[in-house]
N, C-alpha and C positions, 0 to 999 in steps of 0.2 A: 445129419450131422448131430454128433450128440453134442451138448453144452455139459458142461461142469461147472459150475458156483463155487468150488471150494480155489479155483484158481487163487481168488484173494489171500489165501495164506500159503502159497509157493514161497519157501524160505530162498530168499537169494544169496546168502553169506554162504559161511564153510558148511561142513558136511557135519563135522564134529560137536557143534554148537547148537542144531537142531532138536526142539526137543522129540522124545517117543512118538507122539502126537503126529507132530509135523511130519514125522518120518515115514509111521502108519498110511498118512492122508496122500503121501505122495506117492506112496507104493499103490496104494489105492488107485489114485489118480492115472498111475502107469500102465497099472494093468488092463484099468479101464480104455485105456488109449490105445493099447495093444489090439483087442482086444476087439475093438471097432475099426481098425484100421487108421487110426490118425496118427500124424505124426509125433513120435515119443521125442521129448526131450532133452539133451544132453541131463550125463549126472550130475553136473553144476550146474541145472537151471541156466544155461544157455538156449540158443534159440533151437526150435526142432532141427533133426537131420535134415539132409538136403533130398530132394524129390527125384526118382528116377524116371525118364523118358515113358515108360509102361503105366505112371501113376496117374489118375485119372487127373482132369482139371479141377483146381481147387472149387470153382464153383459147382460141380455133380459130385454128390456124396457116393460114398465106399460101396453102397447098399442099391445102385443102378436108379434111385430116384432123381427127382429134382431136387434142386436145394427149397428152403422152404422160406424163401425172401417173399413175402406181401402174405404171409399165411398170419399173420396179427391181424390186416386190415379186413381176411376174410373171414378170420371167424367173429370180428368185432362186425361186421355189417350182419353176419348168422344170427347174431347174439343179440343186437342191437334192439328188434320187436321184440323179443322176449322183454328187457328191459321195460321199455317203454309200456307192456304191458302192468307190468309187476308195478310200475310206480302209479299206474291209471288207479291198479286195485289197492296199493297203499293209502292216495288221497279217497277214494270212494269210501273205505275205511273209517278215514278219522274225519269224513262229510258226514257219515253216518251216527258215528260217534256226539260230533258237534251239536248234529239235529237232535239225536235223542235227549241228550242234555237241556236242549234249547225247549224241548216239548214237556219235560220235566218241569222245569218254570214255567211252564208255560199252563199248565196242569195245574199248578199249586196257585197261582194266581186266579186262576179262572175260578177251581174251586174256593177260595178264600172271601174271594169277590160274591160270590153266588151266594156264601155262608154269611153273610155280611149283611145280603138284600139289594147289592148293585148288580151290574149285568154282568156275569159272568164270561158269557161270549164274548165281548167288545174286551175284558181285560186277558182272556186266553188270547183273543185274534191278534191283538197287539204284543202281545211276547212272540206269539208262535213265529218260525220259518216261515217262509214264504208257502203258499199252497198247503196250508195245512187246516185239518179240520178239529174242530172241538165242539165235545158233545158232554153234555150235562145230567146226568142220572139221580134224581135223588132215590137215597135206600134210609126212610124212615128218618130217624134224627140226623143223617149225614148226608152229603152230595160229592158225588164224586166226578172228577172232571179227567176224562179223556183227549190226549190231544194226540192225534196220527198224522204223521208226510211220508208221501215216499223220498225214498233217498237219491239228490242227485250226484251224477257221477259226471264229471267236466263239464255241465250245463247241459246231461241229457237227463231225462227221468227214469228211473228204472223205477216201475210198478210192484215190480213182485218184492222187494227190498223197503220196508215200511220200517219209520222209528218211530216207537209208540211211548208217551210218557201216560203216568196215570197219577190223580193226587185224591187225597180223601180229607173234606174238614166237617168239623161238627154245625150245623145249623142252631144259628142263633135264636134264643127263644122270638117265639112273636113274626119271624120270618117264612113265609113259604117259596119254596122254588118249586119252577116248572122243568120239567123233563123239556132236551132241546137237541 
């Protein structure tokens, strides 16, 4: 069965009153109807011609198919994992997003702290995400603080998918760090 959309502007007044337009859309409309076998409409927009004994039943289309009543609910059930996937990988996403962020302060703090002469670890592990590592490099007058997790995705872990933050501050005189 074809649908047409443009039904909503079927002028129902006189003939003469109609603009170009409307006029166009219905001719359009007609031929289209013609043309698939459905029933044309009188030229006053009255109801279709009447149906002759040889015409199939309104529920089986012109075309020897079925008609397509429940074909929403199947391609929404087809469709449906798809979806459900796409939103898995949008939160995985901005999980990723969040961590990396979180590892970023979490970096800056560790190295600040390290630059400082407090522990660096203990102020990285306390910002970081859960399960995350921080590691402490001094390079000559600075220390840079690495912090990595892997990304979780609905409360699973994916391994291969790490968010890494990384910070660099200058070491204060009279202070030494250890590599950690």
């Amino acid at each position: 069965m074809i649908t047409l959309g443009l039904t909503a502007l079927r002028y129902r007044g006189r003939h003469h009153h109609r603009s170009r337009v409307a006029r166009l859309i219905g001719a359009v409309l007609s031929v289209l109807r013609r043309l698939s076998g459905l029933p044309v409409a009188s030229h006053h927009g009255g109801p279709p011609a009447a149906r002759s004994a040889d015409d199939p039943p309104s529920s089986a289309r012109p075309d020897g198919f079925a008609d397509d009543r429940g074909a929403f609910t199947a391609e929404f059930a087809a469709a449906l994992p798809a979806l459900v996937l796409l939103l898995g990988a949008g939160l995985t996403v901005v999980l990723a997003v969040t961590d990396r962020g979180r590892c970023y302060d979490a970096a800056r703090d560790a190295a600040l702290a390290a630059a400082r002469g407090e522990s660096g670890l203990d102020a990285g592990t306390a910002a970081a995400p859960p399960g995350a590592t921080v590691t402490l490099v001094p390079e000559g007058e600075h220390v840079r603080a690495v912090v990595t997790v892997p990304v979780r995705a609905l409360g699973l872990t994916i391994p291969e998918i790490t968010a890494t933050g990384e910070a660099v501050a200058a070491i204060e005189p009279g202070v030494s760090v250890t590599a950690s």
